[in-house]
C-alpha positions as CSV (number, residue, x, y, z in Angstrom):
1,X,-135.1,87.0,251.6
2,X,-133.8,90.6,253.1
3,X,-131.3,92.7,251.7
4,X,-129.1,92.2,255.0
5,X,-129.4,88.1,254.4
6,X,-128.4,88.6,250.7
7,X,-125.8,90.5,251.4
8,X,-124.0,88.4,254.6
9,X,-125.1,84.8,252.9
10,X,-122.7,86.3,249.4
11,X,-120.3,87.6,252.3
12,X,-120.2,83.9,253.3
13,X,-119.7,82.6,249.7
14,X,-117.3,84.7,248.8
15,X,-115.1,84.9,252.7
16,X,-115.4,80.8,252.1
17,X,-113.8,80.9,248.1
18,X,-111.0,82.7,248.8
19,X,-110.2,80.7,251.7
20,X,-110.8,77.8,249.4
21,X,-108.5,78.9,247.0
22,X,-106.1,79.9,249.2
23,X,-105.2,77.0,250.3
24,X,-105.0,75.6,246.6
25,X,-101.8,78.0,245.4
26,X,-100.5,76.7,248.7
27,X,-100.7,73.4,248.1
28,X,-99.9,73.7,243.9
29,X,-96.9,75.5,245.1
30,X,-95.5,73.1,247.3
31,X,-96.1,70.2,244.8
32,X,-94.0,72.5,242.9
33,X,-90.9,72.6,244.4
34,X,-91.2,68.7,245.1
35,X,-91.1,68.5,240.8
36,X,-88.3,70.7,240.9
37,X,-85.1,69.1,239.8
38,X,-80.9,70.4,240.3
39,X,-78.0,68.2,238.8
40,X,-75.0,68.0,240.4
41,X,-71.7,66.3,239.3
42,X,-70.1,64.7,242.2
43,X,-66.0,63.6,242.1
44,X,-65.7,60.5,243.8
45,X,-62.5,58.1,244.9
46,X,-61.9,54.7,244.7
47,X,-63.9,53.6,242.0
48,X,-62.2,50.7,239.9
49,X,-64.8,49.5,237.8
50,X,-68.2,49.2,236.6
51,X,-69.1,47.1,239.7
52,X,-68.1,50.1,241.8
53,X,-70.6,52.5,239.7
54,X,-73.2,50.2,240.3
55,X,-73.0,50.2,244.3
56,X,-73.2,54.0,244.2
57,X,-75.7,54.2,241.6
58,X,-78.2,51.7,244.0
59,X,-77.2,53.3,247.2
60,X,-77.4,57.0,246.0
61,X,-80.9,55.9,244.1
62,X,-83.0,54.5,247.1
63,X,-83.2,58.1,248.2
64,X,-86.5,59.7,247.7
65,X,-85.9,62.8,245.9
66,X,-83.3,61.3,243.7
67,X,-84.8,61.1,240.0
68,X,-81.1,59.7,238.1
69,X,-77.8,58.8,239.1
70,X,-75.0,57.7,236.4
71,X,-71.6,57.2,238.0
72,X,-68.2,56.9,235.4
73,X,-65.1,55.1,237.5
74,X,-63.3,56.0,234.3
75,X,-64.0,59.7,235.0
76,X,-64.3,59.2,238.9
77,X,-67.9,60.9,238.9
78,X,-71.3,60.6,239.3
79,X,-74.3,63.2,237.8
80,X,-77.0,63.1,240.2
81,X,-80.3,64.9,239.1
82,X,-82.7,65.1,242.5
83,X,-85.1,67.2,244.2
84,X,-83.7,69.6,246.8
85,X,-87.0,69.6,248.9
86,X,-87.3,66.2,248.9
87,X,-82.9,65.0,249.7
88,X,-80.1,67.1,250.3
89,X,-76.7,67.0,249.3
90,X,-75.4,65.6,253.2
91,X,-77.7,62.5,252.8
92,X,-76.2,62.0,249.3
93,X,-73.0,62.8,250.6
94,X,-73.8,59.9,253.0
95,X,-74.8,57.3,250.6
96,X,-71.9,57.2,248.9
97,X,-69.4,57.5,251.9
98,X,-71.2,54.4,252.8
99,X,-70.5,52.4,250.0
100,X,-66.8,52.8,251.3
101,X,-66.0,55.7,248.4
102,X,-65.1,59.2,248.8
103,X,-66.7,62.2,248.2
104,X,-63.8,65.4,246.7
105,X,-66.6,67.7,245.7
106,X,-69.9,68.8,244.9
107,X,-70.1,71.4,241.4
108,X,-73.8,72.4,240.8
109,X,-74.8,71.6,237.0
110,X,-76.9,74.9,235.2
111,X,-79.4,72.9,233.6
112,X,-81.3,73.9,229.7
């Protein structure tokens, strides 16, 4: 083999890993953000009892990107932990107006 076939058959090899790996940190950094979690604590009207948890809890659950949902009608709240690339807070917003409750306010939750 030449010097000049060496040299463009390692050019090949090494033009093809980096575009190889490339495409790897693209696609580790977008599963990622999918694994990446916020919590907010929702205030909510019109919830009377433990029934009324339990219809927001199912409706604001069957959302993909929503990991846990615990709603309190004692404390008129819900804590929602969910994945911001996967569901955002207008489609949660959504689920629970359409359980017939209301949404006051949304208060992002620092997590540890």
């Amino acid at each position: 083999m030449s010097k000049k076939t060496a040299t463009n058959y390692l050019t090949f090899i090494f033009a093809a890993l980096l575009i190889l790996s490339c495409g790897r940190d693209n696609k580790t950094e977008r599963a990622g953000l999918k694994n990446e979690t916020s919590v907010i604590e929702v205030s909510i009207g019109g919830m009377t009892c433990t029934g009324c948890e339990q219809k927001i809890q199912a409706s604001v659950s069957r959302l993909d990107g929503v990991k846990t949902v615990k709603a309190s009608h004692t404390d008129g709240n819900a804590f929602i932990e969910y994945s911001p690339a996967m569901v955002d807070t207008v489609k949660i917003k959504d689920a629970i107006t359409g359980t017939g409750y209301t949404v006051k306010k949304f208060k992002s939750i620092a997590q540890q």
